[in-house]
C-alpha positions as CSV (number, residue, x, y, z in Angstrom):
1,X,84.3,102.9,118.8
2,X,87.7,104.3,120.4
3,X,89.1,105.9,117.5
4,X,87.6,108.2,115.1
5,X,88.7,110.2,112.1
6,X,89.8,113.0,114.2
7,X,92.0,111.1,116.4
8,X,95.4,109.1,115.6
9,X,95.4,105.5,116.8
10,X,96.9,102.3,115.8
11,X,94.4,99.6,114.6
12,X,96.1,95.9,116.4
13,X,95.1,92.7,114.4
14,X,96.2,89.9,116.4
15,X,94.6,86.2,117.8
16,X,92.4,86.9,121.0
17,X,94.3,83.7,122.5
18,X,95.1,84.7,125.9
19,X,98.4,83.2,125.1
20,X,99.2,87.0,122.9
21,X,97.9,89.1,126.6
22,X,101.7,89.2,127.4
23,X,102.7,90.4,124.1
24,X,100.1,93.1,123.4
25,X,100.1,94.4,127.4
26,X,103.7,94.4,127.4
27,X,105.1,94.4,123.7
28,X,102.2,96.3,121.8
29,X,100.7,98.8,123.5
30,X,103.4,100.4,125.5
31,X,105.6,100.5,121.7
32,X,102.5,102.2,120.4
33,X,102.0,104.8,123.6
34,X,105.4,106.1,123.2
35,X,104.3,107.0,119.6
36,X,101.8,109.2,120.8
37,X,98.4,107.6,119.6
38,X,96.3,105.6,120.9
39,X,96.1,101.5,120.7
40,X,93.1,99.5,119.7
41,X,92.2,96.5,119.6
42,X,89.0,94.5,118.4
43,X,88.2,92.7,121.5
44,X,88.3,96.2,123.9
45,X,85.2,97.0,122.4
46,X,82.5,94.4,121.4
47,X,79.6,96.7,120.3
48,X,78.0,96.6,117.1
49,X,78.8,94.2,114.2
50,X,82.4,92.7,114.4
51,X,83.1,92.9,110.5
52,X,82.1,96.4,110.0
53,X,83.9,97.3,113.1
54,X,87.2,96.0,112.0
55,X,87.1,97.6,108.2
56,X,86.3,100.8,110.0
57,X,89.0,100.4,112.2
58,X,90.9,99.7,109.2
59,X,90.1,102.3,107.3
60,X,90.2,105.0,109.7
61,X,93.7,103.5,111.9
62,X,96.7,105.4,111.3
63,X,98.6,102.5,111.4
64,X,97.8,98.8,111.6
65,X,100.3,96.3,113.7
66,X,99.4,92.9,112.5
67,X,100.8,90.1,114.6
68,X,101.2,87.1,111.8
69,X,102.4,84.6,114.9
70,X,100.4,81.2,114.2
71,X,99.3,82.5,110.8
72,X,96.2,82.9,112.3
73,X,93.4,82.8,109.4
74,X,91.4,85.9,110.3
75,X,94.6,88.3,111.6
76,X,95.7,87.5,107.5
77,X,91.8,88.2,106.4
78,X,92.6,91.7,108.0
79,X,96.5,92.1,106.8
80,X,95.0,91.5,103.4
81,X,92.1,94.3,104.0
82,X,94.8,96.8,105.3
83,X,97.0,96.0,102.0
84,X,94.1,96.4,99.7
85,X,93.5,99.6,101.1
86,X,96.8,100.9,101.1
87,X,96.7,101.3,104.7
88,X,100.5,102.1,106.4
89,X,100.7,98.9,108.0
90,X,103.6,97.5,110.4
91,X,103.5,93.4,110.3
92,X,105.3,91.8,113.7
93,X,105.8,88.5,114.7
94,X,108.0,86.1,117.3
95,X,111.3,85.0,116.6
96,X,109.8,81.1,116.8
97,X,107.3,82.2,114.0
98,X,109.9,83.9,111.2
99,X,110.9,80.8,109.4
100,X,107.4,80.1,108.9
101,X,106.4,83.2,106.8
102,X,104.2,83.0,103.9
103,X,106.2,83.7,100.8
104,X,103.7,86.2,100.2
105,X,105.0,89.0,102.3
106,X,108.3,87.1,103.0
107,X,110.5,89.4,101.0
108,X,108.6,92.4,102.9
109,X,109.8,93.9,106.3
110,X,108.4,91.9,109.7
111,X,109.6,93.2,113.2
112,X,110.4,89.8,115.3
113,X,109.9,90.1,118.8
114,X,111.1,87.7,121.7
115,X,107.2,86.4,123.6
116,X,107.6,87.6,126.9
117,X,107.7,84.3,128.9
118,X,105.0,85.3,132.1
119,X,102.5,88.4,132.2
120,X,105.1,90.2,134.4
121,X,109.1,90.1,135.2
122,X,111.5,89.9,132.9
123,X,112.6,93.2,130.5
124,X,111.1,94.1,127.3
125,X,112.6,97.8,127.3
126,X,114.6,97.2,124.1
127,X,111.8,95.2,122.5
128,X,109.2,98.2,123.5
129,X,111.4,100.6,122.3
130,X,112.8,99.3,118.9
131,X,109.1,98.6,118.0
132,X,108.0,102.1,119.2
133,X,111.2,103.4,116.4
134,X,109.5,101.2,113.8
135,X,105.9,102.4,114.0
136,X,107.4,106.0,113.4
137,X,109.1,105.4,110.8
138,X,105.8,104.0,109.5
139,X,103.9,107.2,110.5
140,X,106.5,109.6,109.6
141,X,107.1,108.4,106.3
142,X,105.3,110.6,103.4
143,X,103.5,108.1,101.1
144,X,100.3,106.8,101.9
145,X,101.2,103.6,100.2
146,X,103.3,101.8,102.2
147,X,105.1,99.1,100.4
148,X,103.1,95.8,100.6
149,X,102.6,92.9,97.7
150,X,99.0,94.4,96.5
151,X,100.1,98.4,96.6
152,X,103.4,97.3,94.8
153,X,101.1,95.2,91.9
154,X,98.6,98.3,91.6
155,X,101.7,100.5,91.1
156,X,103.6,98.2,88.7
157,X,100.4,98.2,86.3
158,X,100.7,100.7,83.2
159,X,97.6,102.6,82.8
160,X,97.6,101.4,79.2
161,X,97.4,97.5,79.8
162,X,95.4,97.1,82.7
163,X,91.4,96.1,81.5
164,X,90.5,97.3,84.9
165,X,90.2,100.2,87.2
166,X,93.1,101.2,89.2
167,X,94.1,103.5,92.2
168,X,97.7,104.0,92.3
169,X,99.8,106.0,94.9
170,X,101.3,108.2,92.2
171,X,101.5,108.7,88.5
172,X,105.1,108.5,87.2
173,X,106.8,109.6,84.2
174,X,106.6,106.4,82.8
175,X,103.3,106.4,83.3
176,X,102.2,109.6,81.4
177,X,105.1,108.3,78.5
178,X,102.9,104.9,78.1
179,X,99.8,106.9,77.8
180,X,100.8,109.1,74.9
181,X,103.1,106.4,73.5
182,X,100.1,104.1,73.3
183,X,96.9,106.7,72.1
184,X,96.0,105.7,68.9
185,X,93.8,108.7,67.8
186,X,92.9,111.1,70.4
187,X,94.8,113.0,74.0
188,X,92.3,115.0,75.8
189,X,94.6,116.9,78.3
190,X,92.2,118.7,81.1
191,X,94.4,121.3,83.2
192,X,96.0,124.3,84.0
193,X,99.2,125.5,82.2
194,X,100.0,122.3,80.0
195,X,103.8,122.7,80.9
196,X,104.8,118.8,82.0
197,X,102.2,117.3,78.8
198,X,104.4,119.9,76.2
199,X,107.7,119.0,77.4
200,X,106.5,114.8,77.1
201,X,105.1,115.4,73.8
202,X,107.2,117.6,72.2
203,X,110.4,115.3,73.8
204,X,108.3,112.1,72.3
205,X,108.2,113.6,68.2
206,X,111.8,115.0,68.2
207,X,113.1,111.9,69.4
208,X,110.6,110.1,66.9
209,X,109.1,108.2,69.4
210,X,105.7,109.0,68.2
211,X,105.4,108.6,64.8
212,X,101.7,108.2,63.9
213,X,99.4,110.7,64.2
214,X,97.7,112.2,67.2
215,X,95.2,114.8,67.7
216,X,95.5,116.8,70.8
217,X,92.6,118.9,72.7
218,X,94.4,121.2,75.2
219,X,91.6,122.3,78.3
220,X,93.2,125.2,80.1
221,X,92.2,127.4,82.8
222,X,91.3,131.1,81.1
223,X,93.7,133.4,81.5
224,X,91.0,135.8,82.0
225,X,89.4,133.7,84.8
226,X,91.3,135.5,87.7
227,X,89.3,134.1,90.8
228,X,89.4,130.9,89.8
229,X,93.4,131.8,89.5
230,X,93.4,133.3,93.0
231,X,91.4,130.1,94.2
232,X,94.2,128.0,93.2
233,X,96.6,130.3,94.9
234,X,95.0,130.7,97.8
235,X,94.6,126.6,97.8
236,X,98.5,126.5,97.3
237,X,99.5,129.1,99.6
238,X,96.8,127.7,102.4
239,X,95.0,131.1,102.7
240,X,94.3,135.0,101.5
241,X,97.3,136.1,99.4
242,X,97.7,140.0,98.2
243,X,96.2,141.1,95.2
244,X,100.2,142.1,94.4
245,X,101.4,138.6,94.6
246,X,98.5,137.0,92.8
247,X,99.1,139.0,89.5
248,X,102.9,138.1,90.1
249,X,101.9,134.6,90.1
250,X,99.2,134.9,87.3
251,X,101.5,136.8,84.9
252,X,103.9,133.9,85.3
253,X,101.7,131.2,85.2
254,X,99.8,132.8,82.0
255,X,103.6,133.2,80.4
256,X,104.2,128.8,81.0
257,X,100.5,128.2,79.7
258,X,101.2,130.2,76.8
259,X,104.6,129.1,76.2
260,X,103.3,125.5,76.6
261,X,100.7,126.2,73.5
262,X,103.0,127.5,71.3
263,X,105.2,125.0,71.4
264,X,103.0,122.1,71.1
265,X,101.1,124.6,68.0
266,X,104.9,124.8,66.4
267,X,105.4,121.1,66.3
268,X,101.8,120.7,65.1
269,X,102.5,123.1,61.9
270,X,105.7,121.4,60.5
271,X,104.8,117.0,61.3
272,X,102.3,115.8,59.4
273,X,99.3,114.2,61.1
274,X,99.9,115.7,64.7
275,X,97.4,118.5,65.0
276,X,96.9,120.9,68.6
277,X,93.1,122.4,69.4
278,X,93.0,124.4,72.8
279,X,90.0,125.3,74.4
280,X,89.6,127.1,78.1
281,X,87.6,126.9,80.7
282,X,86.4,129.4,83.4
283,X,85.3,127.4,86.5
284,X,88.0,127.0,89.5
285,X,89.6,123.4,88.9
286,X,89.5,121.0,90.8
287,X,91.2,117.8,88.9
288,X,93.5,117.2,85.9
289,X,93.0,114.4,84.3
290,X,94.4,112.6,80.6
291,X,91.4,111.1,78.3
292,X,92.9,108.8,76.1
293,X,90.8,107.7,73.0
294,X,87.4,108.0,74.3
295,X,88.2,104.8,76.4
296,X,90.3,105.5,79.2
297,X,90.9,108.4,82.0
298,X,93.4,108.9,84.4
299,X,92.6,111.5,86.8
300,X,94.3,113.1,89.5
301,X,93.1,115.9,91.8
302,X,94.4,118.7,93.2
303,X,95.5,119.4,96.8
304,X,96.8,121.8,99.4
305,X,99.7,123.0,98.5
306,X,100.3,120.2,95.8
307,X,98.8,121.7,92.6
308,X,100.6,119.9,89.8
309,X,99.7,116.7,92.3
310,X,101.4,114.1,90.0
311,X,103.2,112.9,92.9
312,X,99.3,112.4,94.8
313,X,97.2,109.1,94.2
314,X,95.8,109.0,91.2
315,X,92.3,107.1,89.2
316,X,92.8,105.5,86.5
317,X,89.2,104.7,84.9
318,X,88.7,102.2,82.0
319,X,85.3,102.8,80.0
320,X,84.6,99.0,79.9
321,X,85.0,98.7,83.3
322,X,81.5,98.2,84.9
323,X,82.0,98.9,88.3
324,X,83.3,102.6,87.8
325,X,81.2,103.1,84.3
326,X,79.1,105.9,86.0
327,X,82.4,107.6,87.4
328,X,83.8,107.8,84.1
329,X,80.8,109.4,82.2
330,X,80.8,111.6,84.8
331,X,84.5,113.1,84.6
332,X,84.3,112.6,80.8
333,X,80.8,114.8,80.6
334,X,83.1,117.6,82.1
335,X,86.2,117.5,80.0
336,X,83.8,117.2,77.0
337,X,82.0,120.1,78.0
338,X,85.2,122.1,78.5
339,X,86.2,121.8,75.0
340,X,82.4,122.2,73.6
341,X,81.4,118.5,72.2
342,X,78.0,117.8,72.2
343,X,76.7,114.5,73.2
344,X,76.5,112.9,70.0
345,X,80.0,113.6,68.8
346,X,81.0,111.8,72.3
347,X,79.1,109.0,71.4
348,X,80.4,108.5,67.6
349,X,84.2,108.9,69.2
350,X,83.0,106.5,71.6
């Protein structure tokens, strides 16, 4: 295969019709040259099986540049793959072709493109080089979910109505207000510091909100755990920090986490039927992650640089859910563990 995860290339979906030579010779490839990366195509390399070639592709492209002209069944087989998978994707076709868009990515953004008339002659400078503007936009732009109709659905989906599993680009504050607006019993908050969940709950009781009661099991990072404090800076920082700096950071850090808990334990003394537990943990962290009732978990983890990560994809795992049922008892077994149930109490909350 010509690209590989540790190269940057652009993934072209189009019909093999020699009619589309012109276009990808003079249109395609040269726009995606001037980008940088490298241009692929299915047909340039015909080993192995064709379907596993083009997911890969897919899934390991930088970008995709799907050419819709002729609504050719399998290029919108793979547009559909590259949507599902969140892929950034940049969707061209000629200007005879844009009245007959699907209204399925109609209201979404297609580059039109005049079809070169002959495989030479003739200029396609502009055409090269507004195309070559497009695609980096596309791979300068920050979010790894490009707008598309399936990455917009995933993301318009609370985590509290959906009866399935769902990735989502990013977990907004609407989000994490449905999911404590919505908990009937039980918030199992596994983290760090607690700072964002404090400010959202006590926000959602003095506003009155949240009315009915709501037990809350806080699992923090120890204060006392200091490498797995220095892990997370060095994670943040991207390498060895001094030993000064570190207890800077870990004095002010331990001052939010505790600040955090006696908030959330101040509100819990004077409203009746909203009660606090914290519990710590003391092994470096490598997720956060809400477990609502027993029955649903969002988790998020963390990343270079990005430790509060509620701007990074997130999971968000329903018990019922076969298909992830053995990712759930796994992440649940942890938080579980951090705030010292045993197995059977899991099961009767279950």
């Amino acid at each position: 295969m010509t690209g590989t995860r540790d190269e940057t290339f652009a993934f072209v979906v189009m019909p093999f019709a020699p009619s589309f030579n012109p276009v990808y010779q003079r249109i395609v490839k040269p726009a995606v040259e001037a980008c940088g990366i490298q241009c692929v195509r299915a047909d340039e390399d015909s080993q192995g099986h064709i379907h596993g070639q083009m997911l890969q592709r897919i899934y390991e492209s930088t970008v995709v540049v799907v050419d819709i002209t002729g609504l050719n069944a399998n290029v919108f087989y793979e547009l559909g793959v590259a949507h599902s998978t969140g892929c950034k994707t940049v969707v061209i076709c000629d200007n005879d072709s844009l009245d007959r868009i699907p209204f399925d990515i109609a209201p979404y953004r297609v580059f039109a493109y005049q079809r070169p008339k002959q495989e030479t002659g003739g200029s396609v400078d502009e055409t090269v080089q507004t195309l070559a503007a497009e695609i980096t936009t596309i791979l300068c732009e920050k979010s790894e979910g490009i707008p598309n109709p399936v990455q917009d659905y995933l993301a318009s989906q609370s985590p509290v109505c959906s009866s399935k599993s769902l990735l989502v680009n990013k977990l907004g504050a609407k989000f994490e207000e449905d999911l404590l607006r919505a908990a009937v019993r039980e918030v199992v908050y596994y983290g760090i510091v607690a700072n964002s969940l404090s400010d959202l709950l006590i926000g959602f009781i003095e506003s009155q909100k949240r009315t009915n009661q709501l037990a809350v099991h806080l699992c923090l990072l120890a204060p006392e755990a200091h490498d797995c404090w220095n892990f997370l800076y060095r994670l943040r920082e991207g390498g060895p920090i001094s030993p000064s700096v570190s207890k800077e950071y870990l004095e002010e850090d331990v001052f939010t986490q505790r600040r955090a808990i006696r908030r959330l334990k101040s509100i819990a003394s004077s409203v009746e039927g909203f009660s606090v537990e914290v519990h710590f943990y003391s092994n470096p962290p490598l997720f956060w992650a809400y477990l609502i009732d027993q029955e649903r978990l969002i988790v998020g983890h963390l990343a270079m640089r990005r430790l509060t990560a509620r701007n990074l994809p997130v999971n968000i795992l329903v018990k019922g859910d076969r298909s992830t049922r053995n990712l759930f008892a796994y992440y649940q077994s942890i938080i579980e563990s951090g705030i010292g149930r045993n197995s059977d109490l899991i099961e009767a909350l279950g």
